[in-house]
DRENNULO-116760 format. One record per residue (C-alpha): residue in three letters; residue number from 0; y, z, x. Coordinates in steps of 0.02 Angstrom, whole numbers, plus 50000, padded with zeros to 5 digits. Layout:
// residues N
['Ala' NUM [Y Z X]],
...
END
This chain:
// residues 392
['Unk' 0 [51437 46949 41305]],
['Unk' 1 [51346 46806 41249]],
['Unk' 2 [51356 46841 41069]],
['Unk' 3 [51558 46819 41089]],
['Unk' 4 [51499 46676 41179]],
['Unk' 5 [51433 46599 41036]],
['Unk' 6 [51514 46639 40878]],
['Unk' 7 [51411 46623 40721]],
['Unk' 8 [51251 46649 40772]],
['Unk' 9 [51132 46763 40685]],
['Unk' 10 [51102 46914 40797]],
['Unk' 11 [50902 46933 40723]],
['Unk' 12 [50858 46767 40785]],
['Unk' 13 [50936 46787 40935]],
['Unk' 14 [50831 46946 40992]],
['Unk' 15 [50670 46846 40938]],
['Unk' 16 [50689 46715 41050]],
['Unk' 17 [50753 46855 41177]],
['Unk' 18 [50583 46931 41158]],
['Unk' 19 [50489 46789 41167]],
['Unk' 20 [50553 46708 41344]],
['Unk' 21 [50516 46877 41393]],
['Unk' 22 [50334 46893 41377]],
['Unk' 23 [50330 46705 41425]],
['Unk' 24 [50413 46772 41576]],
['Unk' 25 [50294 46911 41647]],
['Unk' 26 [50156 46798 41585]],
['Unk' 27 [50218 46668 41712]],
['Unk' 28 [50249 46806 41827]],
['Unk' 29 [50074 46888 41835]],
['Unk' 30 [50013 46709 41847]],
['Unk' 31 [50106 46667 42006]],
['Unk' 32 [50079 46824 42071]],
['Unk' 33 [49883 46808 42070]],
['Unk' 34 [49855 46629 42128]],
['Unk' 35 [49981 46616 42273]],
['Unk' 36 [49851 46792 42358]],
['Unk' 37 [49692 46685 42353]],
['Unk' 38 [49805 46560 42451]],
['Unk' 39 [49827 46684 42582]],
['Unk' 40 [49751 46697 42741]],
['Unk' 41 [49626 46844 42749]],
['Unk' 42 [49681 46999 42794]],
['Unk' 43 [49697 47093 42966]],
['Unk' 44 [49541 47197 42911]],
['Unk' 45 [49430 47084 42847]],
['Unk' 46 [49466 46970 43004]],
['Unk' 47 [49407 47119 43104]],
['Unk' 48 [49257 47154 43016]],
['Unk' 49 [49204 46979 43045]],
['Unk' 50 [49254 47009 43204]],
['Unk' 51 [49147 47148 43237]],
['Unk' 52 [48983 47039 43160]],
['Unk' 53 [49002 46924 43281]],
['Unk' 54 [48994 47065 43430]],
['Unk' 55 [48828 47139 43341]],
['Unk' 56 [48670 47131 43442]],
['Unk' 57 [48503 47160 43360]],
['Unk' 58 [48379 47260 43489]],
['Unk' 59 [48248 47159 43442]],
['Unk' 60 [48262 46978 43374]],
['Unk' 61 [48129 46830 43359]],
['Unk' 62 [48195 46653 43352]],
['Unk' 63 [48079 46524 43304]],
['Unk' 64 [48068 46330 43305]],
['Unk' 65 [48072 46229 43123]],
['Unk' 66 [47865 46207 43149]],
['Unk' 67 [47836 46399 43138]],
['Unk' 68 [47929 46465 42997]],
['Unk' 69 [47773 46430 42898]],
['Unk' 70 [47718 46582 43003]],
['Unk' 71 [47836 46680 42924]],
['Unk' 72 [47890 46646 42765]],
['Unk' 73 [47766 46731 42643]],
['Unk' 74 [47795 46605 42498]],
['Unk' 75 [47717 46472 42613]],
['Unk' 76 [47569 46609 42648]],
['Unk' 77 [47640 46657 42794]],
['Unk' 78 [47573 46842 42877]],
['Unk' 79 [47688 46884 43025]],
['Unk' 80 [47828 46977 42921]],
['Unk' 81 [47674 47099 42863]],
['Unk' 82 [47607 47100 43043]],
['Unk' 83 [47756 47161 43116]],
['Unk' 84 [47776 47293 42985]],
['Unk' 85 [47615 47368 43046]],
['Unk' 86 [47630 47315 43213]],
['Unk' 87 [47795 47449 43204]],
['Unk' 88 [47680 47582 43100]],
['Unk' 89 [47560 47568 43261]],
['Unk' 90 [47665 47567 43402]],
['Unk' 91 [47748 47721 43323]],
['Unk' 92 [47586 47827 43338]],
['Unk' 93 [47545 47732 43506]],
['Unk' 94 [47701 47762 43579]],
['Unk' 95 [47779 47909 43503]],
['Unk' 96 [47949 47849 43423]],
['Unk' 97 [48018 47721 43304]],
['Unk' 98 [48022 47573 43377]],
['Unk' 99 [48182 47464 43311]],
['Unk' 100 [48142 47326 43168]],
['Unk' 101 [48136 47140 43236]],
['Unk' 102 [48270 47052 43167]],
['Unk' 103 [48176 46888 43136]],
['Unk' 104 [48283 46655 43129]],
['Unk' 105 [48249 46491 43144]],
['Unk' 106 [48329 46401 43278]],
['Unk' 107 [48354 46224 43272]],
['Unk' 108 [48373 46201 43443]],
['Unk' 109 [48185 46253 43483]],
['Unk' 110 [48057 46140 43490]],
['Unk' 111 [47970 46150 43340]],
['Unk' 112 [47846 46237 43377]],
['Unk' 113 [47935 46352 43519]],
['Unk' 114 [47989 46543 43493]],
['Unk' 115 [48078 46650 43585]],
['Unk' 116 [48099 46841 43611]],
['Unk' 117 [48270 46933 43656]],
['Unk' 118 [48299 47102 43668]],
['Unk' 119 [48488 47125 43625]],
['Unk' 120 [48539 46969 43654]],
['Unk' 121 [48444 46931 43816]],
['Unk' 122 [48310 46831 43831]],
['Unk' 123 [48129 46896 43884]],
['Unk' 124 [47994 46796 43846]],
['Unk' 125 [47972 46601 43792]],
['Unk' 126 [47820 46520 43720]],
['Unk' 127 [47769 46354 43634]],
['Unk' 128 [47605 46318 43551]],
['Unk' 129 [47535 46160 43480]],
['Unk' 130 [47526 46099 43309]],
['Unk' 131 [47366 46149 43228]],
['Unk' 132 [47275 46241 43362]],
['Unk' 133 [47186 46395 43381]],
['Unk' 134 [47187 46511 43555]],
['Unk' 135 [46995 46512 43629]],
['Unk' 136 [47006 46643 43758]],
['Unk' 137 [46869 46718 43876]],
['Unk' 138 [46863 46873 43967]],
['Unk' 139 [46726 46797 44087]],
['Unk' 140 [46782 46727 44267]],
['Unk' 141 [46659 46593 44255]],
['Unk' 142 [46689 46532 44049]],
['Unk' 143 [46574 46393 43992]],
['Unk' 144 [46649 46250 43966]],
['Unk' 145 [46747 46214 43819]],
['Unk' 146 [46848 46059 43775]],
['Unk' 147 [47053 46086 43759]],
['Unk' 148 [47183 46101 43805]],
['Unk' 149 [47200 46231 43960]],
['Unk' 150 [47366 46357 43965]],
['Unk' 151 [47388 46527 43985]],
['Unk' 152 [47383 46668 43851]],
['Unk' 153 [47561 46752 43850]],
['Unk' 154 [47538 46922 43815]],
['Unk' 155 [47410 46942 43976]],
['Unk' 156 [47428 46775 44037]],
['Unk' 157 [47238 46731 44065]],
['Unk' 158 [47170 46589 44036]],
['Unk' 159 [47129 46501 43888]],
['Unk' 160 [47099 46349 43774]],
['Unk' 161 [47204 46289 43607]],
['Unk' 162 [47066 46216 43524]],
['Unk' 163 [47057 46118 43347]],
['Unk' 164 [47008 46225 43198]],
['Unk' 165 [46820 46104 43198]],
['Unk' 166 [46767 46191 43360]],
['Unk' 167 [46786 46385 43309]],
['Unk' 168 [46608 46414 43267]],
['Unk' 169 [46563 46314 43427]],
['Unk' 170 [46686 46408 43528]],
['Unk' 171 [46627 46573 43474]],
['Unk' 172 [46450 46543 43507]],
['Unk' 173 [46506 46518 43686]],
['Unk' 174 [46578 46676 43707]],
['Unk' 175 [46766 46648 43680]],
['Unk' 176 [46890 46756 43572]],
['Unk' 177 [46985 46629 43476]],
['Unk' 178 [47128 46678 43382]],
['Unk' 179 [47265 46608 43256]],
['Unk' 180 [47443 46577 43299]],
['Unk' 181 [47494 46727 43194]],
['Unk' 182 [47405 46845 43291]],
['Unk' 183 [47447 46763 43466]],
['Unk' 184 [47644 46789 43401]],
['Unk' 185 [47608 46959 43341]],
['Unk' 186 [47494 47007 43509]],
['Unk' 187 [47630 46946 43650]],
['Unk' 188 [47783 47032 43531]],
['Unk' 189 [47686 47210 43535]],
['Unk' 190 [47668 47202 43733]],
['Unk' 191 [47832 47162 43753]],
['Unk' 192 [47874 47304 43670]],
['Unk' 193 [47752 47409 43756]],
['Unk' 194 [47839 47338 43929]],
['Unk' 195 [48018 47360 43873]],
['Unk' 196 [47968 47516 43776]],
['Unk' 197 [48086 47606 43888]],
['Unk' 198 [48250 47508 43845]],
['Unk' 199 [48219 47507 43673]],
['Unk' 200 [48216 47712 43672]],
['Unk' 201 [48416 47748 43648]],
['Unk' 202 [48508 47916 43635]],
['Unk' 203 [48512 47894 43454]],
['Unk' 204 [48338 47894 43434]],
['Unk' 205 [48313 48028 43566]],
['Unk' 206 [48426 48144 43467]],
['Unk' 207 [48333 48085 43315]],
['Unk' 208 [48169 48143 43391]],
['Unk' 209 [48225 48301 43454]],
['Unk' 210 [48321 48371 43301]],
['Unk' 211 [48153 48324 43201]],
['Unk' 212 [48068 48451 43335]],
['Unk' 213 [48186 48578 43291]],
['Unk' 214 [48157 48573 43125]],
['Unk' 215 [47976 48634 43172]],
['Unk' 216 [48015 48711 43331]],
['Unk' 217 [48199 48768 43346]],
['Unk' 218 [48157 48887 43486]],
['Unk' 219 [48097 48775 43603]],
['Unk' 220 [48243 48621 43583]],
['Unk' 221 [48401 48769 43590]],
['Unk' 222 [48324 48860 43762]],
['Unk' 223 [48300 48665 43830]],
['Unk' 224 [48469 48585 43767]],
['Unk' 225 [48606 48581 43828]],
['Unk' 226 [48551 48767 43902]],
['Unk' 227 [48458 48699 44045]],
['Unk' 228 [48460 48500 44015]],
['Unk' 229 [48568 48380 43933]],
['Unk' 230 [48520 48269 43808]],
['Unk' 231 [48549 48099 43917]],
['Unk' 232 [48428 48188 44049]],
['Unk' 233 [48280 48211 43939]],
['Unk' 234 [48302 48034 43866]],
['Unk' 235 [48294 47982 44049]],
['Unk' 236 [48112 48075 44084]],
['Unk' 237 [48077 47989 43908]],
['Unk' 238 [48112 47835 43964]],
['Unk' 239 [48017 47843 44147]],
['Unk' 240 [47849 47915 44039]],
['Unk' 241 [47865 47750 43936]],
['Unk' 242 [47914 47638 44070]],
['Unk' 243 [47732 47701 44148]],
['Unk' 244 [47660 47669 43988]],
['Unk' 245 [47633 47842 43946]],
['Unk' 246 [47652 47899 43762]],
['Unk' 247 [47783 48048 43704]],
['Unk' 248 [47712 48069 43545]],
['Unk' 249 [47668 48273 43628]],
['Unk' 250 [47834 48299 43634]],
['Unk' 251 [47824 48511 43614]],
['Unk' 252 [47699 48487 43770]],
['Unk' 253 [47838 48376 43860]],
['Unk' 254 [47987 48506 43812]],
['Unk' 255 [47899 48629 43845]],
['Unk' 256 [47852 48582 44032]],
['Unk' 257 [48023 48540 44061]],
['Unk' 258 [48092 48694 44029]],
['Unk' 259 [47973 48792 44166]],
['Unk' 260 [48015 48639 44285]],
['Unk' 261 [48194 48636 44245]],
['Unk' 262 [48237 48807 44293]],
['Unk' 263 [48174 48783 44462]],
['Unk' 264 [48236 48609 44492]],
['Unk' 265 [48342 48507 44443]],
['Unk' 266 [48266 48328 44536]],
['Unk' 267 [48215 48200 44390]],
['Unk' 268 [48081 48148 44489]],
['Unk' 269 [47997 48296 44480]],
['Unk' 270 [48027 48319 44323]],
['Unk' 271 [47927 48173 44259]],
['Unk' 272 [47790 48212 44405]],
['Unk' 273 [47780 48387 44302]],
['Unk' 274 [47747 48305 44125]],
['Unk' 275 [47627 48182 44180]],
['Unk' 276 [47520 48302 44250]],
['Unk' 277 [47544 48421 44095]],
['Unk' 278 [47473 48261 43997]],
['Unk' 279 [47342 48206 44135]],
['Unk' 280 [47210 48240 43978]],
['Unk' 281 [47276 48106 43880]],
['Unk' 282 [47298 47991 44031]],
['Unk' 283 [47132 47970 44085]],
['Unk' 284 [47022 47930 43951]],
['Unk' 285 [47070 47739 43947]],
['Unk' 286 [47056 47733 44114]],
['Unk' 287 [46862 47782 44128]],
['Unk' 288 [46742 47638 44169]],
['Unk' 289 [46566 47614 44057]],
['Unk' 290 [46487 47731 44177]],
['Unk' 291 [46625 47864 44136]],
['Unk' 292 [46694 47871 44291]],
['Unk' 293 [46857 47852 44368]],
['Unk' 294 [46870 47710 44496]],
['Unk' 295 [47029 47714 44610]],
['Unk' 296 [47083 47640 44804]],
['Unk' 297 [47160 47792 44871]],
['Unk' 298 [47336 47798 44973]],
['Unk' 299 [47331 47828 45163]],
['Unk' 300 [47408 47982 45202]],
['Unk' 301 [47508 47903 45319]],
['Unk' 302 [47595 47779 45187]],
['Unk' 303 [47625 47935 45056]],
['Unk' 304 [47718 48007 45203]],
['Unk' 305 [47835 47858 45240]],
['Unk' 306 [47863 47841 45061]],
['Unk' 307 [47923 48037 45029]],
['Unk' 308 [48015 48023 45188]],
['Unk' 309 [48090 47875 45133]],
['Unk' 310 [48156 47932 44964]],
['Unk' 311 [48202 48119 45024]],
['Unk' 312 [48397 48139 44976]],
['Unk' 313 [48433 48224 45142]],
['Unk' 314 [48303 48102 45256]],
['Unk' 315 [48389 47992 45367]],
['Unk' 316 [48306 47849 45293]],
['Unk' 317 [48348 47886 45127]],
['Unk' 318 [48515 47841 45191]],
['Unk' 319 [48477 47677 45271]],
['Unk' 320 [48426 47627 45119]],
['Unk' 321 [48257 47668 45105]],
['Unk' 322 [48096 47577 45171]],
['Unk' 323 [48087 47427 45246]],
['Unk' 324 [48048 47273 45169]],
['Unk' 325 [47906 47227 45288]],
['Unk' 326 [47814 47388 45241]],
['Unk' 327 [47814 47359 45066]],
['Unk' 328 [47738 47171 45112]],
['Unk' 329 [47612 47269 45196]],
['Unk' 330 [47579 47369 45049]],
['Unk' 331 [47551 47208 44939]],
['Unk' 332 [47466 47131 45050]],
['Unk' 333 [47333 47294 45062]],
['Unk' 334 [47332 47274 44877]],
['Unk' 335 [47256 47094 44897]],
['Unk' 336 [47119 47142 44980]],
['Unk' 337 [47066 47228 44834]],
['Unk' 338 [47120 47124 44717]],
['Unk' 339 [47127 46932 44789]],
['Unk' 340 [47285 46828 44777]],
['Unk' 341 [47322 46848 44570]],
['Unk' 342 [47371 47037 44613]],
['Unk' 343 [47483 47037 44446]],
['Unk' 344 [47336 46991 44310]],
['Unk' 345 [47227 47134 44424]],
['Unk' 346 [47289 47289 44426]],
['Unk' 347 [47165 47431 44528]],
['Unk' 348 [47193 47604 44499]],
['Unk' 349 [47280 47705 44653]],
['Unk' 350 [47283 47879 44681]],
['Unk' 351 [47425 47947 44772]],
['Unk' 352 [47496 48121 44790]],
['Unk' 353 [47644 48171 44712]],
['Unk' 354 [47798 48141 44732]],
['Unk' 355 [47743 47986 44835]],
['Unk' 356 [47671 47930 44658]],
['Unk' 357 [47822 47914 44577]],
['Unk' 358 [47928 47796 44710]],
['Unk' 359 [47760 47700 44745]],
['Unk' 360 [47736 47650 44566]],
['Unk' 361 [47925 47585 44548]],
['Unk' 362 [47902 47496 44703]],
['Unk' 363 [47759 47387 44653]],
['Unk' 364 [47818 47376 44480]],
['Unk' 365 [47895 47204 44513]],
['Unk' 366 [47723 47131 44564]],
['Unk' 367 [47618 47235 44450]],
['Unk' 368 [47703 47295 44297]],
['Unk' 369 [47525 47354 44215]],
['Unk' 370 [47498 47453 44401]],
['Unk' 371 [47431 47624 44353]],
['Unk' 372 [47468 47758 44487]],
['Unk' 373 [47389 47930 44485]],
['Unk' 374 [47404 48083 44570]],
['Unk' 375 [47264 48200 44599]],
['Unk' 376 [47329 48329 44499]],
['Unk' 377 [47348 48212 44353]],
['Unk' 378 [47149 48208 44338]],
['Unk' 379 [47041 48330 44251]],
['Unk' 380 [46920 48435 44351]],
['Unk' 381 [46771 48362 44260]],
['Unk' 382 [46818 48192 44309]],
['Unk' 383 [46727 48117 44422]],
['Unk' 384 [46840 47988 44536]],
['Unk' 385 [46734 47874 44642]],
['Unk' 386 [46834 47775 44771]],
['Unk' 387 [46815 47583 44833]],
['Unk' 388 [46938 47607 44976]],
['Unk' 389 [47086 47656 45058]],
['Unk' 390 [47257 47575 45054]],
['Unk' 391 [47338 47570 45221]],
END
């Protein structure tokens, strides 16, 4: 049509400049096509991934104040990146399973020589130290005297001394422990791991520890679970051994007990009574004083027998709502007598019979969390247990 349009003009030209607007055309095209996207806002997915990062808790995470991040970057010679990597290779063996990495920030809005520990999300422990200074601490009641500047160390919260680096010879002579800021970080982080071992074991690692059993043992995991328990119930005995600080690392010894107390049973609490005293060997070695004996206040009779009663599903007091608050005052208040007034930095050794054990130990866990609470049949028969008293 256009060529009748236009007589007299040559037909070859007219297909060459055809041609050419046409590549010049999808040239354009492409050209319009590509920058108009990066334009765009992001897409529905991508919005949701960053979404999703934002919801992301780490189980572990260390924030730390501008002054310490000499501490842990390793180009400024800091150490506590490679002693947290062994602190994990330790607590492994010491505790039995994996323990999560520590996801490790500076935050601004510390002071500057302030960190603080959170354990997903949440935070459970905040500590500050001072420029310069080195922890002088002393296991005696009585320390000799020592000038700086008092405070309390934070993984055991005793007393102690930050000191300037000139008086470390000085401070030694007089008996102290004294101790960089690296490994006061790297102390308080592994106990409170230790203390919120419990928490950190989740169902994913529970499964994780089990199916590398079976690869050993099949046997034993398939006649345990989900024949006789389920997987959320042994990660809840787990849990209860840790929160006692007792390690799982024997875990064919800890299946293995549950599956002869799990067929006749099916109370938790005597489940975990059942694998303590299967592992009562490996209990009571740290416990032994210099003389090698085992020094404990006993339990009246009288209070285990409130306490069972007490906790008993089908008691009546069990459904009042357990003891009363003035006899666990009572309790305390026994436990001072021992101990003095600091009855959380002192922690005596009580022997009480099962299942008593178990409900006394969660009871005094708010006051004591380092409380250790034994049952007789926890103990080794060539033990000897020497008592200082009873608690009434």
């Amino acid at each position: 049509m256009l060529l009748a349009l236009i007589p007299g003009l040559p037909k070859t030209s007219f297909f060459f400049m055809a041609a050419v607007l046409m590549v010049l055309a999808r040239r354009a095209s492409k050209r319009l096509e590509s920058q108009p996207r990066a334009l765009l806002p992001p897409s529905k997915a991508a919005t949701q991934e960053k979404l999703e990062a934002l919801l992301h808790l780490d189980d572990l995470a260390l924030e730390v104040g501008s002054g310490l991040v000499s501490l842990v970057d390793e180009k400024q010679g800091g150490q506590l990146l490679g002693r947290i990597r062994a602190l994990r290779r330790h607590l492994a063996l010491q505790l039995g399973f994996i323990v999560p990495s520590v996801h490790i920030t500076d935050n601004l809005q510390l002071n500057p020589r302030e960190y603080v520990v959170r354990l997903r999300g949440v935070e459970i422990a905040r500590w500050e130290m001072v420029q310069e200074g080195l922890l002088a601490i002393s296991s005696e009641a009585s320390a000799p005297l020592l000038e700086g500047k008092d405070t309390l160390e934070p993984a055991f919260q005793v007393p102690a001394k930050w000191i300037v680096p000139s008086r470390r010879e000085r401070a030694l002579a007089a008996g102290y422990a004294v101790v960089d800021q690296t490994s006061v970080l790297a102390t308080h982080l592994a106990e409170l791991i230790k203390q919120h071992a419990h928490e950190l074991l989740t169902r994913q690692e529970s499964k994780r520890l089990l199916d590398s059993l079976s690869e050993r043992q099949p046997k034993l995991v398939e006649e345990l679970v989900p024949k006789l328990m389920s997987l959320g119930e042994v990660q809840k005995v787990l849990q209860q051994l840790l929160r006692e600080q007792v390690s799982i690392r024997d875990l064919p010894s800890i299946l293995e007990t549950l599956q002869d107390t799990a067929t006749a049973t099916k109370n938790p609490v005597l489940w975990v009574e059942a694998v303590r005293q299967t592992l009562g060997r490996s209990l009571i070695p740290n416990l032994l004083g210099d003389d090698k004996k085992l020094t404990v206040v006993q339990v009246d009779a009288a209070v285990e027998d409130q306490i069972t009663q007490a906790f008993e599903p089908q008691s009546s007091a069990a459904r009042a709502g357990g003891l009363e608050p003035a006899f666990l005052r009572k309790i305390v208040d026994g436990l001072r007598s021992f101990v003095g007034e600091h009855i959380s930095a002192s922690s005596p050794i009580l022997l009480c019979n099962s299942p008593a054990r178990f409900h006394l130990r969660r009871l005094l866990e708010p006051f004591m969390p380092r409380l250790v609470v034994l049952s007789p049949a926890e103990i080794p028969a060539a033990v000897t247990v020497q008592s200082v008293g009873v608690l009434r």
